[in-house]
C-alpha positions in Angstrom: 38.5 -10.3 -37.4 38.7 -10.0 -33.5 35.8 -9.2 -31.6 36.1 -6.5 -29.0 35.7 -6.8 -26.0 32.7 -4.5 -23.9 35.3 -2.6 -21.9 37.0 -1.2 -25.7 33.7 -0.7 -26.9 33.2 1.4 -24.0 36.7 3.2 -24.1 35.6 3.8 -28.3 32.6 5.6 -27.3 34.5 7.7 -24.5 36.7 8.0 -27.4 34.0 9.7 -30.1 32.4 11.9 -26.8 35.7 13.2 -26.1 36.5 13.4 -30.2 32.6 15.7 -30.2 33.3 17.6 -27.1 36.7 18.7 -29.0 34.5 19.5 -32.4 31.8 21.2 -30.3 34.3 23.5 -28.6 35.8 23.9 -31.9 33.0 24.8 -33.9 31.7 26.9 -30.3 34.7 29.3 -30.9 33.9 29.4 -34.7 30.6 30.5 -34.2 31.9 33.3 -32.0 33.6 34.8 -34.4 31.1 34.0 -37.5 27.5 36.5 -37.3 25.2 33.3 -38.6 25.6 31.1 -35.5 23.5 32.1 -32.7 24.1 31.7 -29.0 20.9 30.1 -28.5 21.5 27.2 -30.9 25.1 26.4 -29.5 23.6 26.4 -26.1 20.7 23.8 -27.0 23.6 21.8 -29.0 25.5 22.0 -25.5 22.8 20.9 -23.3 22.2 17.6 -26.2 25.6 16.7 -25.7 26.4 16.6 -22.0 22.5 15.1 -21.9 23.8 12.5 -23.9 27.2 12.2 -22.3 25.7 11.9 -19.2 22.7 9.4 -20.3 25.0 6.8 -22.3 27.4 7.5 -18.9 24.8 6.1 -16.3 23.6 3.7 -18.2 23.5 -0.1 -18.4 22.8 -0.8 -22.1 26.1 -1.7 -23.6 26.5 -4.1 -20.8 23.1 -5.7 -21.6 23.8 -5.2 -25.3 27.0 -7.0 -26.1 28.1 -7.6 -29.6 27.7 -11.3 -28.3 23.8 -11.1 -28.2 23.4 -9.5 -31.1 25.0 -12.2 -32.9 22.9 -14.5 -30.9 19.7 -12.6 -32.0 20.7 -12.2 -35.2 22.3 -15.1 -36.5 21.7 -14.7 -40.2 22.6 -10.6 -40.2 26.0 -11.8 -38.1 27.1 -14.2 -41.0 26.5 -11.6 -43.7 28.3 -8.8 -41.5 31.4 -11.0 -40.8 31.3 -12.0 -44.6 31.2 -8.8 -45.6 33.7 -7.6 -43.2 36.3 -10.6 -44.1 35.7 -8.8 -47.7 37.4 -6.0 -47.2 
C-alpha cells in the first residue's frame, strides 16, 4: 500500500470540505422548504464550517503531522494498521 504524500492528503481534505460545503448547501435548501429546520441552527452550522474551513486552511498541522511521524511515534500501532490494511 502506497503512502501518500502531504500535498494529496491535503487535496483529500480540500476534497471532503468542498464534498460538506456541497451537503451543507444541500441540506440548507432542504431545510428551506422543510418547517422543522430553523434558521438559526443552519446559521451556527454555517459559521462551524467556514470556522473550520478557514482554521484547518491557515494552519500548519498537517505539515508538522505527517503520516511519516506518526509511524515514527507509533511504531507498534503502524505495524498493526499496515497489517490490517494489507488484509483487506
Amino acid at each position: 500500500m502506497a503512502e501518500k504524500t502531504e500535498t494529496e492528503e491535503g487535496n483529500e481534505i480540500q476534497k471532503q470540505l468542498s464534498g460538506s460545503d456541497k451537503e451543507k448547501q444541500l441540506s440548507d435548501n432542504d431545510g428551506a422548504s422543510s418547517s422543522h429546520h430553523t434558521s438559526g441552527k443552519s446559521d451556527n452550522l454555517e459559521d462551524l464550517f467556514a470556522t473550520l474551513k478557514q482554521q484547518i486552511s491557515s494552519s500548519d498541522w498537517l505539515e508538522k503531522n505527517t503520516s511519516e511521524k506518526w509511524v515514527k511515534d507509533n511504531p507498534e500501532l503502524a505495524k498493526q494498521y499496515m497489517e490490517a490494511a494489507n488484509k483487506s
